[in-house]
Every structure is written in C-alpha cells, then in structure tokens.
C-alpha positions, 0 to 999 in steps of 0.5 A: 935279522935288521938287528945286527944292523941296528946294533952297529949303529948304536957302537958308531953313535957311540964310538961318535959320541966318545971322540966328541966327548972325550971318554974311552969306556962306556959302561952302560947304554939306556936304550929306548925301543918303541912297542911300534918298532919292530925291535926285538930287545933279545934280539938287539941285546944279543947282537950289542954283545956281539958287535960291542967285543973288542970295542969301547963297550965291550962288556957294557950293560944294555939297559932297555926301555920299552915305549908304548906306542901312540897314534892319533884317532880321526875318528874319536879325535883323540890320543890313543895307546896302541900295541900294534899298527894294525890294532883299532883305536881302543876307545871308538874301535875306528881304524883311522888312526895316524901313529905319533910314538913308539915307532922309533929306537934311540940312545937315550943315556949312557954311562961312560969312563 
C-alpha cells in the first residue's frame, strides 16, 4: 500500500511548513488527489489517521478534493476529461491522448493553530 508512504510525506510537508511558518497545530488539511493518481482517498485517510497520532496533526480532519483527469487528444485536437489512462478520447474515441491533470496529489490548504 504506497499510501502509507504517501501520508508520511504529507505529515513532513506539513511538519516543513509549521517551522517555516510558525504554527504548532494543525486543524485541517484540503488535500487534492487527481482521478489519474492511482490514490485511494480511503486508503490515504486511514493511513494520515495512522501516521498523524502523537503528532502536530494528531486529530486533524482530511478533507478531500477529487480532480478530474485531463489529457490532450492528437487526434481531435482537443482537451478532454478523462476517468482512466487507458479510456479513449470522449469526443473522437482515438487513443492518442497525452495526460495534462489529474495525475498528481498535493496539500492544497491547511488550517493551522
């Protein structure tokens, strides 16, 4: 499960960001997974719960936020919406598409102490 992985670098982003900017707690954290990720939110929730206990973000709500993915179509010449790397293009069906979002996760806000 590469989501306990993931969820240790979220706590060292954020315990990066609480000697930068001065905070001890953290409250909430908006975290953004693209549908292209290969993320599971359940599985990354359970894993924060996990590795956030005895730390500034221990009880800490996650919050998040699904991005849809996007590719570019060579074929139609367009920006598409896509829910998986290997789906066709949506509008022309062709299968040169190029991903551009929604394959990538990050701390989009936080709300500290």
């Amino acid at each position: 499960m590469h989501e306990m992985s993931l969820a240790e670098g979220v706590l060292r982003i954020l315990e990066d960001q609480a000697k930068a900017q001065d905070f001890t707690t953290v409250k909430t954290v908006w975290l953004e997974i693209g549908e292209l990720s290969h993320v599971d939110p359940h599985a990354i929730a359970f894993c924060f719960d996990a590795v956030t206990k005895g730390t500034l973000a221990d009880g800490a709500k996650l919050e998040i936020v699904r991005k849809p993915g996007r590719a570019w179509c060579h074929d139609c010449v367009e920006q598409v919406t896509i829910a998986s790397l290997i789906d066709p293009c949506p509008k022309c069906g062709g299968h040169r598409t190029e991903v551009t979002d929604g394959d990538d996760m990050r701390v989009k806000e936080l709300e500290v102490d």
